[in-house]
C-alpha positions, 0 to 999 in steps of 0.5 A, spaced: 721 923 147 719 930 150 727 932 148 728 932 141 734 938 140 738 942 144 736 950 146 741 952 149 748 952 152 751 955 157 758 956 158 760 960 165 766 965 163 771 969 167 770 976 162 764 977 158 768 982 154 773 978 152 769 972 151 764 975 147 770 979 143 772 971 141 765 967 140 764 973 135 770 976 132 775 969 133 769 964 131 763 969 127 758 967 131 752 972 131 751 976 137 744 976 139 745 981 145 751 981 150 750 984 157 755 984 164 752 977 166 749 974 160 751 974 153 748 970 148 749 968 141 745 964 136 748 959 133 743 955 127 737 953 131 741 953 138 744 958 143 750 959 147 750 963 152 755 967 156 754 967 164 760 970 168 762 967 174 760 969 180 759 965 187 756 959 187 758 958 179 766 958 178 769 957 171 771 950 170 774 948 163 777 942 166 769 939 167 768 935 160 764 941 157 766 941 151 762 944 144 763 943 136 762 946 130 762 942 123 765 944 118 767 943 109 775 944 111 778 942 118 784 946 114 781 952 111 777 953 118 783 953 121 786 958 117 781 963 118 782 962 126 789 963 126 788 969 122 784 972 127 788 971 133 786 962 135 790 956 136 789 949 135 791 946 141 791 938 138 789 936 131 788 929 130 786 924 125 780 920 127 775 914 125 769 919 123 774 925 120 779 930 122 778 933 129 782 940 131 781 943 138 782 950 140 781 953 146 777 960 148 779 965 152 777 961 159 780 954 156 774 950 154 774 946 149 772 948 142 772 942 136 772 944 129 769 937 126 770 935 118 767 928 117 770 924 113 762 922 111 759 929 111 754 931 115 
């Protein structure tokens, strides 16, 4: 198969200086570089990037687009965020593990995963 992990993902915000201040200071995320069109962090080998809206390219957190995070401890990973200013919109015990879902500052889906299994 030509694809064999992801690179990049992108997420279209409304205020880079508000989103960049949550993926780095909310989530921890480490910041590669920021700029007022394009901000990007690295994120194991993948990156996320931060593109401001602009015509042709609207904010939509209402799309399907929604990214997670594994963690040891949905509960401790809560506690941190919630610390630092996040909120769980729906918490809920599934087949795989608990599930958590915050949203940022443009209401995209975040997923904070603990598998019940590991991962």
């Amino acid at each position: 198969m030509m694809f064999n992990e992801f690179g990049l993902i992108m997420v279209v915000v409304s205020d880079m200086a508000k989103s960049v201040a949550f993926y780095r200071d909310v989530l921890g995320l480490t910041l590669q570089f920021d700029s007022p069109d394009w901000s990007q962090f690295q994120v194991g080998h993948v990156q996320l990037g931060l593109h401001l809206e602009g015509p042709g390219l609207p904010v939509n957190s209402a799309s399907g687009i929604n990214f997670g995070f594994y963690v040891k401890s949905v509960e401790e990973a809560l506690e941190a965020l919630k610390a630092k200013g996040a909120s769980p919109a729906r918490i809920s015990e599934e087949e795989f593990g608990t599930l958590a879902i915050i949203a940022d500052p443009d209401g995209y889906g975040i997923q904070i995963c603990q598998l019940k299994y590991g991962h």
